[in-house]
C-alpha positions as CSV (number, residue, x, y, z in Angstrom):
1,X,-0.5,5.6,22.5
2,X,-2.5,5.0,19.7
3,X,0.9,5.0,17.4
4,X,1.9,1.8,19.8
5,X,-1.5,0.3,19.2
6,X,-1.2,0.3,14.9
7,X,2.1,-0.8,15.7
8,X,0.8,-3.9,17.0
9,X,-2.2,-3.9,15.0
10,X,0.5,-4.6,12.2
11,X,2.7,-7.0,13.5
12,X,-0.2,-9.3,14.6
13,X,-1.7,-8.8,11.1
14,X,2.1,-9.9,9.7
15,X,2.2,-13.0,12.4
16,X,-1.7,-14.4,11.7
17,X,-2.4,-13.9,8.1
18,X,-0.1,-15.9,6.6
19,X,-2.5,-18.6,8.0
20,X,-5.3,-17.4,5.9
21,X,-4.3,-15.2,3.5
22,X,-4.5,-16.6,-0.2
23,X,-1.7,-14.1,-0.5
24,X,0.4,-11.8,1.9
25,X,3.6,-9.5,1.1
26,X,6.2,-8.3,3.0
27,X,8.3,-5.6,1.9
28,X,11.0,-3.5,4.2
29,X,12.3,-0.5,2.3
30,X,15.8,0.8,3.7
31,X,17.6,4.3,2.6
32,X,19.8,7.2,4.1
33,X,16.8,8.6,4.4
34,X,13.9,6.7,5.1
35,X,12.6,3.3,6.2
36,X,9.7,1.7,5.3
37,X,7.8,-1.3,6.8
38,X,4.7,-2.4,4.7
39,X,2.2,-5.5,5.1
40,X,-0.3,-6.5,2.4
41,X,-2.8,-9.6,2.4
42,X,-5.7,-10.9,0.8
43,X,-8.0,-13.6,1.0
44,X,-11.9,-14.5,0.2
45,X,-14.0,-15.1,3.1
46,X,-16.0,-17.1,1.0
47,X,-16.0,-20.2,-1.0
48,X,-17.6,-19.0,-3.8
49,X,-14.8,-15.3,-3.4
50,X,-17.5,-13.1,-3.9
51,X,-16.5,-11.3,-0.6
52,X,-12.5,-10.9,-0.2
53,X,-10.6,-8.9,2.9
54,X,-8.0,-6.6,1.7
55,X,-5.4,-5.2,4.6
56,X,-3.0,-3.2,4.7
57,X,-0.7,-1.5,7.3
58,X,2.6,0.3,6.9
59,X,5.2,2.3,9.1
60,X,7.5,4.9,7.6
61,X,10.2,6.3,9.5
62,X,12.1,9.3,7.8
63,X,15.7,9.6,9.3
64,X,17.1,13.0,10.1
65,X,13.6,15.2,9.9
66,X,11.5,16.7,12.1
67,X,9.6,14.1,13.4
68,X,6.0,15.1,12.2
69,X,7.0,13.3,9.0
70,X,7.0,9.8,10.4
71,X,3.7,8.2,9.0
72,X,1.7,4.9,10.3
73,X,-1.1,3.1,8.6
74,X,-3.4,0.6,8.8
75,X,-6.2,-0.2,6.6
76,X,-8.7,-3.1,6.0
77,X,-11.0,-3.3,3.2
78,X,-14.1,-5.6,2.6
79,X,-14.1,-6.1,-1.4
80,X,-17.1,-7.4,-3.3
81,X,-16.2,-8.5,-6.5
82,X,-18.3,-7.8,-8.7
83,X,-16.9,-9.3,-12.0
84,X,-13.5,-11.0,-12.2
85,X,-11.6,-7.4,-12.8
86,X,-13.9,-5.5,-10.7
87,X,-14.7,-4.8,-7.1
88,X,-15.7,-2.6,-4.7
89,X,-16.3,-2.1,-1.2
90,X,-16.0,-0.2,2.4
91,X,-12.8,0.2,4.3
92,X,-11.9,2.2,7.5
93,X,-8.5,3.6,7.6
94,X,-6.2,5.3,10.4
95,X,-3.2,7.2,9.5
96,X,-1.2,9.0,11.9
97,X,-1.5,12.4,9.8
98,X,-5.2,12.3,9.2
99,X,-6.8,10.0,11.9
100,X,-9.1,8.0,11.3
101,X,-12.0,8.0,8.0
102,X,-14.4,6.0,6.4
103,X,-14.0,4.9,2.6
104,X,-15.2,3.3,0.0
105,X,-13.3,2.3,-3.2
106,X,-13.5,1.1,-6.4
107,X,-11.0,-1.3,-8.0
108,X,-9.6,-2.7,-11.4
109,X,-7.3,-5.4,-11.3
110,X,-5.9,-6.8,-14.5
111,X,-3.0,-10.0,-14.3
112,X,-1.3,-11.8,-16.6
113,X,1.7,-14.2,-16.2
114,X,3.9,-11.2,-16.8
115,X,1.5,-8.0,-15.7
116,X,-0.5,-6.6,-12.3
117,X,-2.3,-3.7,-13.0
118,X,-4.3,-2.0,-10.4
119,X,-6.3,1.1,-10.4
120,X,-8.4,1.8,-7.4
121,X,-10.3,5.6,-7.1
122,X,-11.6,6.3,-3.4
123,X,-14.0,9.0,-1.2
124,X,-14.0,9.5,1.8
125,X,-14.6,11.1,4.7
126,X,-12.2,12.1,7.5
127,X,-13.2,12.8,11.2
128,X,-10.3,14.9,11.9
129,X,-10.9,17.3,9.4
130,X,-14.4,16.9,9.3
131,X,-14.5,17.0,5.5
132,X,-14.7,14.1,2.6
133,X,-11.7,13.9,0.4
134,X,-10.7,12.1,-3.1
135,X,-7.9,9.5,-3.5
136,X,-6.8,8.0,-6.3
137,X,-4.4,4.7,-6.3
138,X,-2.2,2.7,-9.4
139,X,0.0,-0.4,-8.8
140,X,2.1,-1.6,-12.2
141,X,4.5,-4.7,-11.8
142,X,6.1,-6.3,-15.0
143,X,8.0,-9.8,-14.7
144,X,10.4,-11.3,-16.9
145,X,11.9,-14.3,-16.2
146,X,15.3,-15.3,-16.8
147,X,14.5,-19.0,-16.3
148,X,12.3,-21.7,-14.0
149,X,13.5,-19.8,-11.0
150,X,14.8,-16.0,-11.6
151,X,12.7,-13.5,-12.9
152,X,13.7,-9.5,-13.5
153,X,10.7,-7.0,-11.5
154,X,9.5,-3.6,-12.5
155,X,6.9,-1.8,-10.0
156,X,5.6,0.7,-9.7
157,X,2.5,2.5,-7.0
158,X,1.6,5.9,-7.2
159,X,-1.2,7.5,-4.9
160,X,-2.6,11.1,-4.9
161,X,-4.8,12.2,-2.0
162,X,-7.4,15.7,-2.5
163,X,-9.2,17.1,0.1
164,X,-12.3,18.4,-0.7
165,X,-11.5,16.8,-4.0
166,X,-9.5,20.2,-4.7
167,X,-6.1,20.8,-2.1
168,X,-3.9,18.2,-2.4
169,X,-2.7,17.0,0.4
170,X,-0.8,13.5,0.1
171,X,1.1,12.1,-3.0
172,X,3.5,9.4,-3.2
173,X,5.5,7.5,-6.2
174,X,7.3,4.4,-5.5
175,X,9.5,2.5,-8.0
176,X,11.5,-0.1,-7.5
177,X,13.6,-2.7,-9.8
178,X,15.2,-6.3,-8.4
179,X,15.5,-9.9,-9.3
180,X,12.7,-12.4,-7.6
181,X,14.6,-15.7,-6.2
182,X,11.1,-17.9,-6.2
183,X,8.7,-15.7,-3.5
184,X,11.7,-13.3,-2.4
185,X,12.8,-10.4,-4.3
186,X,15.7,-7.9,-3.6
187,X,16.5,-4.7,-5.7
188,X,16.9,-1.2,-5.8
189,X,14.1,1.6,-4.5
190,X,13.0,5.5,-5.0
191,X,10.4,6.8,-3.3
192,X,9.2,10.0,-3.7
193,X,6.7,11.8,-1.0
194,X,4.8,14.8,-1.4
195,X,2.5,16.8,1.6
196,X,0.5,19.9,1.8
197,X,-1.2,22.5,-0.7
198,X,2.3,23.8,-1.6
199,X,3.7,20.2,-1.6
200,X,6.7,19.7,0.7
201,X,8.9,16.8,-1.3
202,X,11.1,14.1,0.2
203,X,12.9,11.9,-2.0
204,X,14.4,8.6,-0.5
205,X,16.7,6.3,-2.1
206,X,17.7,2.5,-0.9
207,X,17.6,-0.8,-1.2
208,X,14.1,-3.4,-0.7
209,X,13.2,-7.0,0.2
210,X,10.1,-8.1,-0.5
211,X,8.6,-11.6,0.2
212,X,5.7,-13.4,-1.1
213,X,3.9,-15.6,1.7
């Protein structure tokens, strides 16, 4: 039940914020092995942006596994910027592996007309395991373009996740490469997944869409 409810909690949050959002993306991940759905917006809730609302929400199905691998997300987080590269702020998160905890991050953003850099460290606390836990977050996309209207994309995110700031228990490392058509881009993916102590490693290779709202 509560899978069908995040469900819904993200395609509402795909349907509504691209009313509001100063910036939403899209992105649908498809492999032999694995599928992923992922929303991201953004937008201040005030004029001055002092206070901006971060969400995101993501659904990955891997194909042919055992079926405790299949991972849902939702997360929205209430940023106060603090300085033009620098926020921070509270979020609540609910992942289907870990339930639900309460957060509070850090983050750097640097942009260019070529470069995004984001760096975003994290504790928290988790209610199903009753225990706080460390989380570390970095987001790299380069841009080059080809002319007024195609560009060449690098990207990269990486996350690590520690419980009690000492077992690992989550990792991932996405990369993808494509061409960006105005807000669409298509290209190539790897995705790499890590879980546990002893990590157990899924590698998924396929092909993305992304779109820029």
């Amino acid at each position: 039940m509560k899978k069908v409810i995040i469900i819904t909690s993200l395609l509402i949050i795909g349907f509504i914020n691209p009313l509001l959002a100063q910036f939403t993306q899209v992105e649908l991940f498809a492999g032999l092995d694995k599928t992923d759905f992922t929303v991201f917006s953004s937008y201040s809730i005030t004029k001055s942006q002092t206070l901006s609302l971060n969400t995101l929400a993501f659904f990955q199905k891997f194909k042919q596994e055992n079926q405790e691998f299949d991972e849902v997300g939702v997360q929205p987080t209430l940023f106060w910027n603090i300085t033009k590269n620098i926020a921070i702020g509270p979020s609540i998160y609910y992942n289907s592996f870990a339930g639900f905890s309460e957060r509070l991050s850090a983050k750097y953003a640097f942009k260019n007309s070529q470069l995004l850099l984001v760096l975003m460290p994290t504790v928290a606390y988790s209610e199903q395991i009753n225990t706080s836990y460390a989380e570390v977050f970095l987001q790299i996309q380069y841009n080059k373009p080809l002319n007024d209207h195609i560009s060449i994309w690098l990207s990269g995110q990486f996350l690590t996740i520690w419980d009690q700031f000492k077992t690992h228990s989550r990792s991932y490392q996405q990369w993808r490469v494509g061409a960006s058509f105005g807000d669409v881009q298509v290209g190539i993916g790897l995705d790499m997944d890590q879980y546990g102590l002893k990590p157990i490693n899924k590698t998924s290779f396929g092909l993305y869409y992304r779109l820029t709202i």
